[in-house]
C-alpha positions as CSV (number, residue, x, y, z in Angstrom):
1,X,23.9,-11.2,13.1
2,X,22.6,-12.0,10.0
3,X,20.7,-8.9,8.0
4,X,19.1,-9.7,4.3
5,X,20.3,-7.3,1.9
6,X,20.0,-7.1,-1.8
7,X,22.0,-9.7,-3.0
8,X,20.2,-12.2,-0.7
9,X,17.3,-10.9,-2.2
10,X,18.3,-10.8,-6.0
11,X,19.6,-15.2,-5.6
12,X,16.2,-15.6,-4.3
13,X,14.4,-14.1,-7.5
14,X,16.8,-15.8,-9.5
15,X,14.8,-18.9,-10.0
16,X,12.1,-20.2,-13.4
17,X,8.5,-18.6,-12.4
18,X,5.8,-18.5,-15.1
19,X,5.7,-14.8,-15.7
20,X,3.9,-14.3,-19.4
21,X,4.7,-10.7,-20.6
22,X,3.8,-9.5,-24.6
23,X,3.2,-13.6,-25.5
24,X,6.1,-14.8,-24.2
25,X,6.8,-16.8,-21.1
26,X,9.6,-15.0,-18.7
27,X,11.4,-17.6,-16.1
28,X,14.0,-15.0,-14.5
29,X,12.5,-11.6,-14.3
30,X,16.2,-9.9,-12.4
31,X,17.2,-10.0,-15.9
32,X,15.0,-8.6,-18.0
33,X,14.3,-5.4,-19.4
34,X,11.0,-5.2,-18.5
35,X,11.5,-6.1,-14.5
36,X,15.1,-5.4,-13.7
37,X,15.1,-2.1,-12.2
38,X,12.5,-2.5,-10.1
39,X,14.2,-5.8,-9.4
40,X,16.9,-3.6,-8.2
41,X,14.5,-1.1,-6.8
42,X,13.6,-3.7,-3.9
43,X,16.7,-5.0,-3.7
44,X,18.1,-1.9,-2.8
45,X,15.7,-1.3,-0.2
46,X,17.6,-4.9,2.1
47,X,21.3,-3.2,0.9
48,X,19.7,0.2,2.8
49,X,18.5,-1.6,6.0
50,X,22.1,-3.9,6.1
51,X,24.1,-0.9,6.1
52,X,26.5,-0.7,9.5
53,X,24.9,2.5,10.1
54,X,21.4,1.8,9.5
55,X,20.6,-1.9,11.0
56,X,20.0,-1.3,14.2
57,X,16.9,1.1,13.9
58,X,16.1,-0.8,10.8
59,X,15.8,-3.9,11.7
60,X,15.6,-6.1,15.1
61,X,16.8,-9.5,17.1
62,X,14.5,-11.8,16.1
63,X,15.9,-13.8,18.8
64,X,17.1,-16.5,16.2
65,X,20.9,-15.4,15.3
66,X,19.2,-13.1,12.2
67,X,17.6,-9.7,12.3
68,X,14.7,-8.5,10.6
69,X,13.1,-5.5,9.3
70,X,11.2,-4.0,11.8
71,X,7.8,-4.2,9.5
72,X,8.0,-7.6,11.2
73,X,8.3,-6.4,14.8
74,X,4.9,-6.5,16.6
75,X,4.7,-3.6,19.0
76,X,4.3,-4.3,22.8
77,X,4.5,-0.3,23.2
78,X,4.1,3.4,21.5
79,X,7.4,3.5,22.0
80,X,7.8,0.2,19.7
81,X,5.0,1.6,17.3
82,X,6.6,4.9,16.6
83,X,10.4,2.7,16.1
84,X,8.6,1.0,13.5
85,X,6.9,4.0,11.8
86,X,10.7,5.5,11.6
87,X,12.3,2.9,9.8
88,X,9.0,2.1,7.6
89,X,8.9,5.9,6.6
90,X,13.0,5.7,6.0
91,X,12.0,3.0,3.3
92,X,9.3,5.0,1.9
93,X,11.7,7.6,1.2
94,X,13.6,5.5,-0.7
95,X,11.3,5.7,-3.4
96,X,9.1,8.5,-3.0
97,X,6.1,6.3,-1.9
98,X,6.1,5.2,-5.2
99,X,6.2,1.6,-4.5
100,X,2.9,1.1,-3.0
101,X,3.4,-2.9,-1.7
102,X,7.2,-2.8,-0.8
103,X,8.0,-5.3,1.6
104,X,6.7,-4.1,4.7
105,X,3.0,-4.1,3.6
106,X,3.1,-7.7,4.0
107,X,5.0,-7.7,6.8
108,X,2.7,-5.6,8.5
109,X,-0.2,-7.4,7.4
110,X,0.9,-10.9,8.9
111,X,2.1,-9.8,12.1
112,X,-1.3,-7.8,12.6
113,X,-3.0,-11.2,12.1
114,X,-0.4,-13.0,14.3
115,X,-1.1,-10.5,17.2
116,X,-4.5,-11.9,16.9
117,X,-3.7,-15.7,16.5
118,X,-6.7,-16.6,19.0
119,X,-8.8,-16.2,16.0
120,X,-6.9,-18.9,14.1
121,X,-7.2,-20.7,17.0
122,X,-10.6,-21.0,16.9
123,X,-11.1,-22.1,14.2
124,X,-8.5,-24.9,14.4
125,X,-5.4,-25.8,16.2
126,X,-3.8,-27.1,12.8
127,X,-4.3,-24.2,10.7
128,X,-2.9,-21.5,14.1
129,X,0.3,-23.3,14.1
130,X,0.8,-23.6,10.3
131,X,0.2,-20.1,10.3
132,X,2.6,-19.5,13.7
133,X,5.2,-21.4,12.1
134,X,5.1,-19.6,8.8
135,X,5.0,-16.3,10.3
136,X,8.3,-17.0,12.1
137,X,9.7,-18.5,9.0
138,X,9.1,-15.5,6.9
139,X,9.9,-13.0,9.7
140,X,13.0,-14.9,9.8
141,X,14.1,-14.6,6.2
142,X,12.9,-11.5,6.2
143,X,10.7,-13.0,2.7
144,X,9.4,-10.2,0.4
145,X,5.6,-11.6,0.1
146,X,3.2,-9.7,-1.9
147,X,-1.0,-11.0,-1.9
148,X,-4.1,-11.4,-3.8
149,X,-6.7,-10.6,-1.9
150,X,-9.2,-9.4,-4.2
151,X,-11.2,-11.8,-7.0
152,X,-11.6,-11.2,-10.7
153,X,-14.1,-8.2,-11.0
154,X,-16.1,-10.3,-14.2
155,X,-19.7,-9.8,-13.4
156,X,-19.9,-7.7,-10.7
157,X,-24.0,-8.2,-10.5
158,X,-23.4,-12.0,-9.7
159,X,-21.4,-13.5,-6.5
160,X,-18.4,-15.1,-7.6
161,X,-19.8,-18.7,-7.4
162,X,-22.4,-17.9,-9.9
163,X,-19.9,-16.5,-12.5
164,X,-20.2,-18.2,-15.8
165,X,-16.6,-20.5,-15.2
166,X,-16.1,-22.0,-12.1
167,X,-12.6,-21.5,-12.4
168,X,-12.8,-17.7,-13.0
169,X,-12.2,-17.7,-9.3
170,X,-9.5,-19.4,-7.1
171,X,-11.2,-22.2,-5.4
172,X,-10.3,-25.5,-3.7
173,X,-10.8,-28.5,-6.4
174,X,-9.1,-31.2,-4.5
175,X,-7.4,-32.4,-0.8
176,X,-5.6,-35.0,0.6
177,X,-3.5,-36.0,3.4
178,X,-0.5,-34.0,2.0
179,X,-2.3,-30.7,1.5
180,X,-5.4,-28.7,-1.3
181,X,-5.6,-28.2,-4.9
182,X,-6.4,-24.7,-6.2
183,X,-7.4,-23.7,-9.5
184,X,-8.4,-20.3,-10.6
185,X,-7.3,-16.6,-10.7
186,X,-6.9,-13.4,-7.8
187,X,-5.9,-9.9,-8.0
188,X,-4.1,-8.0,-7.6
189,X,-0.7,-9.0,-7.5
190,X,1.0,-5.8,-7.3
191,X,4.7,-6.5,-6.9
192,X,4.6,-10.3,-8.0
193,X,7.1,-9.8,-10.3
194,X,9.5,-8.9,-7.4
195,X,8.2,-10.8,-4.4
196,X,9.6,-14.2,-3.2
197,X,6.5,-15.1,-2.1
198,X,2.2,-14.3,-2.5
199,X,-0.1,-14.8,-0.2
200,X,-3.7,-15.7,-0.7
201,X,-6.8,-14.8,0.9
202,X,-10.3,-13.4,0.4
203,X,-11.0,-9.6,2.0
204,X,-14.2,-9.2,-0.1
205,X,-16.8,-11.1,1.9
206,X,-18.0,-14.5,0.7
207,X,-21.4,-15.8,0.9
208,X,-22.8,-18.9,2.0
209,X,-22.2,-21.6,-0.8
210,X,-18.6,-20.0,-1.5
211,X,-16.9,-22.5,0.8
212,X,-14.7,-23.7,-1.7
213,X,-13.3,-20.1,-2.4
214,X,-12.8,-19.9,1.3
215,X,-9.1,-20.4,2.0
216,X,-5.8,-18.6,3.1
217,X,-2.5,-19.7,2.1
218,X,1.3,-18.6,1.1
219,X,3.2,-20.4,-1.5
220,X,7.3,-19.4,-3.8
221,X,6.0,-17.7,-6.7
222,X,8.3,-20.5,-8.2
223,X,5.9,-23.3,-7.0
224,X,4.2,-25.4,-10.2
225,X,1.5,-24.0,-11.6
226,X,1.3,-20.1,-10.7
227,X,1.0,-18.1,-13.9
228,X,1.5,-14.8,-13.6
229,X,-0.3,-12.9,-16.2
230,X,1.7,-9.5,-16.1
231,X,0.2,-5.7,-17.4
232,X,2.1,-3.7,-19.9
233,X,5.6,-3.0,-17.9
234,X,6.2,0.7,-18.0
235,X,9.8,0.3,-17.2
236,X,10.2,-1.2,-20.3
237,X,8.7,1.6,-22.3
238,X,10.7,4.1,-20.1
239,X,13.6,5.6,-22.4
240,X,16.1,6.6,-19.9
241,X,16.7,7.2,-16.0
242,X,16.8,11.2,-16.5
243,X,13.6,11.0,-18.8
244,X,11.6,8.6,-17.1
245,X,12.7,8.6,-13.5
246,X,10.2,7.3,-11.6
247,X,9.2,4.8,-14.4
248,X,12.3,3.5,-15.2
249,X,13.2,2.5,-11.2
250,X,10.0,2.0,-9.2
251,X,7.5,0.4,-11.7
252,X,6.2,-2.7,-9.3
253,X,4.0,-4.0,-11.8
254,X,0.7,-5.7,-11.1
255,X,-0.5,-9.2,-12.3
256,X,-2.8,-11.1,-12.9
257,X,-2.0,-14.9,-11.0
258,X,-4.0,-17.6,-12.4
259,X,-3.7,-21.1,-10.3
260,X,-3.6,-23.8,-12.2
261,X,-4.3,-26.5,-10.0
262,X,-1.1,-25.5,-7.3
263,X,-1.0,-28.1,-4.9
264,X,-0.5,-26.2,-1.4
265,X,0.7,-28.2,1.8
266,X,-1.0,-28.1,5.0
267,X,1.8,-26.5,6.9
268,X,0.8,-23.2,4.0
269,X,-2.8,-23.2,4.8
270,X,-4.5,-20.9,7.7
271,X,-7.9,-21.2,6.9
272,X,-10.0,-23.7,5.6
273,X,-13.4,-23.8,4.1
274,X,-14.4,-21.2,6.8
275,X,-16.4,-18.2,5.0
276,X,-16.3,-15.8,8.1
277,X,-13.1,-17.1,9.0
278,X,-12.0,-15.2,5.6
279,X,-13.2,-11.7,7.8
280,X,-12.2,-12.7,10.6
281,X,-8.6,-13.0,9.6
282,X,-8.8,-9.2,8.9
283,X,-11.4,-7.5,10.8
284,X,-11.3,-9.6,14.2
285,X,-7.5,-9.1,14.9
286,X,-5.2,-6.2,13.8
287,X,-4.2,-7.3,10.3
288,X,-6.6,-5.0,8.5
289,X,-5.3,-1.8,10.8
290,X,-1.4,-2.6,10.7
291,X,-1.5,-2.9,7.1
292,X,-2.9,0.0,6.5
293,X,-0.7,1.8,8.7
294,X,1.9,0.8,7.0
295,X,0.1,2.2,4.3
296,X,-0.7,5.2,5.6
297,X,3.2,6.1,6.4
298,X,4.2,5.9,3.1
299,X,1.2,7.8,2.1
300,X,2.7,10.6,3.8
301,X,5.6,9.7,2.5
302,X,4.8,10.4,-1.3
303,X,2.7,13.2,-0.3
304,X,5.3,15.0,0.8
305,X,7.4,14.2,-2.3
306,X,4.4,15.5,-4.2
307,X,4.3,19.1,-2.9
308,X,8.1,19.5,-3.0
309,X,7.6,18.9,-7.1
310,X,4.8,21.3,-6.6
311,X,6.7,24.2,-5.0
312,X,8.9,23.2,-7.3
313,X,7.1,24.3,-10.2
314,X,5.8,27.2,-9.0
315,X,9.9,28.3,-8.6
316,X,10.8,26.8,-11.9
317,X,8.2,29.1,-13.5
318,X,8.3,32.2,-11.5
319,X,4.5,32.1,-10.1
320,X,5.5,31.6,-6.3
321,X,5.3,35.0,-5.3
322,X,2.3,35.5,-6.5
323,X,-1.0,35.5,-3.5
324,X,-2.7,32.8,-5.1
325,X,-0.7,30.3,-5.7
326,X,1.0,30.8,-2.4
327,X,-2.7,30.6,-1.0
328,X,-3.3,27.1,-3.2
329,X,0.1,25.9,-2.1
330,X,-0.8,26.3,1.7
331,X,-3.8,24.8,1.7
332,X,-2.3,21.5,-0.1
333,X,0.6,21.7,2.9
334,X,-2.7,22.1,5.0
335,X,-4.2,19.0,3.4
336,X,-1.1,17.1,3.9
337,X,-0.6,18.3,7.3
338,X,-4.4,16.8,8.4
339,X,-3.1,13.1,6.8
340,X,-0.2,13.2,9.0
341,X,-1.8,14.1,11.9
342,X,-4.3,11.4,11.7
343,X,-0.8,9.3,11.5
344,X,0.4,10.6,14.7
345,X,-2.7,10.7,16.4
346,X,-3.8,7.1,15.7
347,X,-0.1,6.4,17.5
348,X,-0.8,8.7,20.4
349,X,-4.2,7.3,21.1
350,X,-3.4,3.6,20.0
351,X,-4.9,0.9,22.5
352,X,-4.1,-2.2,23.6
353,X,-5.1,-5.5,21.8
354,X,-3.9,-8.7,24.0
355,X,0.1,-8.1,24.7
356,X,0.4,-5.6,21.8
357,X,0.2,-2.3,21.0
358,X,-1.7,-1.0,17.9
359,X,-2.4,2.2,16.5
360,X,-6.1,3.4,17.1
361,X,-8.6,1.9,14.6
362,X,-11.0,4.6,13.8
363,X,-8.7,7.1,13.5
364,X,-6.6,4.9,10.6
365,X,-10.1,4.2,8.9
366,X,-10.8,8.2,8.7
367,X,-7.4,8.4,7.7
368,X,-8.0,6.4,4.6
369,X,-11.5,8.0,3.7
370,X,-9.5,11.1,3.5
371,X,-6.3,10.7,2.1
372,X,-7.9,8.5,-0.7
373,X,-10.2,10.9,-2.3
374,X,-7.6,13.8,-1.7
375,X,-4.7,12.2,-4.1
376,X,-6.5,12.7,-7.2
377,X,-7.0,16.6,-6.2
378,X,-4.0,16.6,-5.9
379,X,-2.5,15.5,-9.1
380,X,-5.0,18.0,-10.7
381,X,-4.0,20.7,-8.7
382,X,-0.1,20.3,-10.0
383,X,-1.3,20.1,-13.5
384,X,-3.3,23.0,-13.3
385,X,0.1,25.2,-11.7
386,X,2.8,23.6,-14.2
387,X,0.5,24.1,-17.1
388,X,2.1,23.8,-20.5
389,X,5.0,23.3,-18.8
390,X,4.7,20.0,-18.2
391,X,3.6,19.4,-21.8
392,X,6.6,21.4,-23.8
393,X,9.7,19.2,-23.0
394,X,12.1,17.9,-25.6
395,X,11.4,14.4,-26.7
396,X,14.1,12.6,-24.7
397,X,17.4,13.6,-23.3
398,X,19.3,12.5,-26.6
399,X,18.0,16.4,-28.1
400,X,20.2,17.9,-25.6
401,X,23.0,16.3,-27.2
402,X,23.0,18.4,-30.3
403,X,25.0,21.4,-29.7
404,X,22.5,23.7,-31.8
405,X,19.2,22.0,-30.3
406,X,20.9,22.6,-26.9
407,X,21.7,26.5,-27.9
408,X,17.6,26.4,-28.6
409,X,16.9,25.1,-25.5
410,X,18.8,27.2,-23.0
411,X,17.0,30.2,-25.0
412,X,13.3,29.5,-24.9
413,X,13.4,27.0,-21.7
414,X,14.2,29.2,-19.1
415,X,14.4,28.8,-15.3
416,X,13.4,31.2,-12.8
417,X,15.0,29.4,-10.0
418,X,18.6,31.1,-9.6
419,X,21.6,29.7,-10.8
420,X,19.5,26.6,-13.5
421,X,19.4,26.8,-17.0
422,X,17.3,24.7,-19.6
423,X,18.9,21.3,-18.5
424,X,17.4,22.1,-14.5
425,X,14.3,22.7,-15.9
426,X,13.8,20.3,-18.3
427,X,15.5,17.7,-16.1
428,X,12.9,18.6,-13.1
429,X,10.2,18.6,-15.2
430,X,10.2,15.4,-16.7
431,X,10.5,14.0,-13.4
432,X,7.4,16.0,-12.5
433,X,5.8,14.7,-15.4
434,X,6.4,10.9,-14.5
435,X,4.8,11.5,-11.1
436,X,2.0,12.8,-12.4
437,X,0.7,12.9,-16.1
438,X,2.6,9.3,-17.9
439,X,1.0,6.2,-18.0
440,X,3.0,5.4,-15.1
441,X,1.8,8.3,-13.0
442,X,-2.3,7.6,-14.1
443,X,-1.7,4.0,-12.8
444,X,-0.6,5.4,-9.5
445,X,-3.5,7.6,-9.2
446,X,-6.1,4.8,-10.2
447,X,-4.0,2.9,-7.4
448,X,-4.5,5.2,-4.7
449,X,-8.0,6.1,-5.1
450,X,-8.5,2.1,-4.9
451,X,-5.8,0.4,-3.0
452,X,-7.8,0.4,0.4
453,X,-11.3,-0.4,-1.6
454,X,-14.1,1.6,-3.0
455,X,-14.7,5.0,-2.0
456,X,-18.0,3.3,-0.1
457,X,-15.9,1.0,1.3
458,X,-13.8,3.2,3.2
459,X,-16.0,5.0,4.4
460,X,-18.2,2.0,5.6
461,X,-15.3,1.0,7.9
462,X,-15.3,4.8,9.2
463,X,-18.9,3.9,9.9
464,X,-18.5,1.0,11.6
465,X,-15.7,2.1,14.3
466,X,-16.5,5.4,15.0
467,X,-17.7,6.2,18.4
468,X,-20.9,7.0,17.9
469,X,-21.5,6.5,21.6
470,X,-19.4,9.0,22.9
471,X,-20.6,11.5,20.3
472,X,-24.3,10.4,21.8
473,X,-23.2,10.7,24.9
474,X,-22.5,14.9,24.1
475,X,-25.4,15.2,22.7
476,X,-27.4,13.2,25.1
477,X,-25.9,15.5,27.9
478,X,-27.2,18.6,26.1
479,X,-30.8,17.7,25.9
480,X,-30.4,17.2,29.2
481,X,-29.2,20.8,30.4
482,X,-31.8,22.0,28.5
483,X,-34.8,20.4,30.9
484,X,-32.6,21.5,33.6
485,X,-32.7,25.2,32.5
486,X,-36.3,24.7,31.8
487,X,-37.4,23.8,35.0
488,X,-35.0,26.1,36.9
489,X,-36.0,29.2,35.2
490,X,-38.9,27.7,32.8
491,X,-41.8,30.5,31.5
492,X,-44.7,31.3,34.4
493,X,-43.2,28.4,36.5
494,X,-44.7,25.6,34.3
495,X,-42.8,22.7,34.7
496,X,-42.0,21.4,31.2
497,X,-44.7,18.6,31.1
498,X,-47.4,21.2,31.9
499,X,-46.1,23.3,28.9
500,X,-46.7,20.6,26.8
């Protein structure tokens, strides 16, 4: 059967988008030097999947001649749910967790809101079967999307239909038989640069009066009129694979994408003029909670990754036998060992939703209050045990070339770890460095503490779906024992009343 790899992938980027980088217009981003390798990055995650070895717990029948990645797959069982967690965490590893909307995010995301299509339903025949029929469309061609879910930030004391343009935002400006008009910008569009496809929708909540910002839609990030407006590209700015390793392979990018009056069929649009439709889409079927599952498992993912580099360190420069920073290392293992608990526990107590099986909502909301404030401790906590270490490294790899720089080197940068000498070390640590103190590494931080939302945000939706009842219920049950006791063994025989 049919499996998309990265060549497949690669012919689909090679077509003109509007991609503005430094002043100048780019039209084929798989060629140039500020895209390319993390061009290649994702490609390389569809050659991984369409290996012999690897496509059958990578991917699945789609029932259509062609097999998909399992991202795509909505789960009828814990048995399907954990199949889909293996081969998500598989392409996690690929990169460290370091590419934060691979393909599977979006993947996840629309079959979440599929498994809840009654909602589209409701709210119109026309725009549940656009939707249905692009969902099997892009499961099919296994279709790298990316989104833009979130508006301009501008004023943030005025809604976004009383900001000063009324183009700052993506809005409807025209319809007709054959489809909308949409002018105006959304963020963020991490991976744009790399995606086939972006899809468009509104998770911030809109207001009445908004209406006209109130749509969902997909369209090729080829299609007429989508600028993307494209931040500094660290890759670019990377000097070399063994000095900027993470930079140099995994930089996603993240873009502005301005519509400039895109004209979007009918068959692309899923909701319509609908403010709480806009929610709904999210918060009244799985979407929200299967995206950020998928989030979630790569969050473990580059975790993980993290404390091996700081382990790592404490090796490289002879500290890890010493009580405390054995002590500071376990309780980071113990910090990482909570986050993927909550993973396997929302799994284990996952509940049914229609004919699917998803993974239990409160537990992936506590899951995200918790892993998102406990990132940046983490990053400071490997600063503060590499030290200077981090900071004294040779300008790029071209010093170790010189015979009498490299004789400097092996003498003052020295390795504790057995059997590696200044090249190890140096080599390790610039890798260390890129994950956590280059421009590269501070995006990622400012990413994960915001991905999911404000820190208020987060912990609004642990608000909102825990179960408060049952908690009551404990408590409820203990006041009750105590008028029991009370009147079984209560002081003079007064019954409680006649205490009071």
């Amino acid at each position: 059967m049919r499996v998309k790899d990265g060549a497949a992938h690669l012919a689909q980027l090679d077509r003109d988008r509007a991609v503005y980088l430094d002043g100048t217009l780019v039209t084929r981003v798989a060629d140039h030097p500020a895209f390319a390798n993390g061009c290649r990055s994702a490609a390389a995650l569809y050659d991984f999947q369409a290996r012999p070895e690897n496509v059958e717990w990578m991917t699945f029948d789609t029932g259509t001649g062609r097999r998909a990645n399992r991202a795509w797959q909505m789960p009828r069982s814990y048995d399907d749910l954990v199949a889909n967690r293996v081969a998500m965490t598989a392409w996690a590893e690929q990169h460290g967790g370091f590419m934060g909307r691979s393909p599977d995010h979006l993947s996840c995301c629309i079959s979440g809101q599929i498994m809840g299509i009654e909602v589209f339903e409701r709210h119109g025949a026309r725009f549940a079967d656009a939707y249905r029929d692009y969902y099997r469309y892009a499961r099919d061609n296994d279709v790298f999307l990316t989104y833009v879910i979130i508006n301009p930030q501008a004023d943030r004391s005025k809604a976004w239909g009383e900001q000063a343009s009324e183009d700052l935002t993506c809005r409807i400006v025209d319809e007709d038989g054959d489809g909308i008009t949409v002018r105006g910008a959304k963020m963020l569009g991490t991976s744009a640069i790399m995606a086939e496809e972006i899809f468009v929708a509104n998770l911030q909540p809109l207001q009445e009066g908004e209406e006209d910002l109130a749509v969902c839609f997909a369209m090729p990030l080829d299609a007429g009129g989508i600028k993307i407006l494209s931040r500094k590209s660290y890759e670019q700015n990377a000097v070399t694979p063994w000095d900027n390793p993470l930079s140099y392979r995994f930089d996603e990018n993240d873009a502005l994408i301005y519509f400039d009056d895109v004209k979007v069929p009918w068959e692309r649009v899923f909701v319509f003029r609908d403010i709480d439709m806009c929610r709904a889409q999210f918060h009244d079927t799985p979407g929200h909670v299967y995206q950020n599952y998928q989030a979630q498992i790569r969050y473990t993912v580059k975790m993980k990754f993290l404390l091996a580099i700081t382990r790592r360190i404490t090796e490289t420069v002879g500290t890890i036998k010493m009580p405390a920073v054995r002590e500071r290392l376990g309780q980071m293992a113990s910090q990482i060992g909570v986050a993927e608990g909550l993973l396997y526990g929302m799994e284990a107590a996952g509940t049914r939703y229609g004919d699917y099986f998803v993974p239990k909502k409160n537990l992936l909301y506590a899951a995200t209050a918790y892993t998102q404030g406990l990132y940046p401790q983490f990053v400071t906590e490997i600063r503060e045990l590499a030290g200077g270490g981090l900071i004294m490294l040779p300008s790029s790899a071209a010093d170790l070339a010189d015979p009498e720089l490299a004789g400097v080197f092996d003498t003052v940068l020295v390795s504790a770890r057995e059997g590696e000498d200044a090249y190890d070390r140096i080599k390790f640590l610039k890798l260390a460095w890129d994950a956590v103190g280059s421009e590269f590494a501070s995006r990622h931080t400012q990413y994960e503490m915001f991905y999911n939302g404000a820190q208020f945000v987060t912990r609004g939706h642990t608000f909102r779906t825990y179960d408060w009842a049952g908690a009551e219920r404990i408590l409820n049950a203990f006041l009750e024992g105590n008028d029991t006791a009370w009147a079984a063994g209560g002081a003079r025989g007064t019954s409680r009343k006649g205490a009071e």
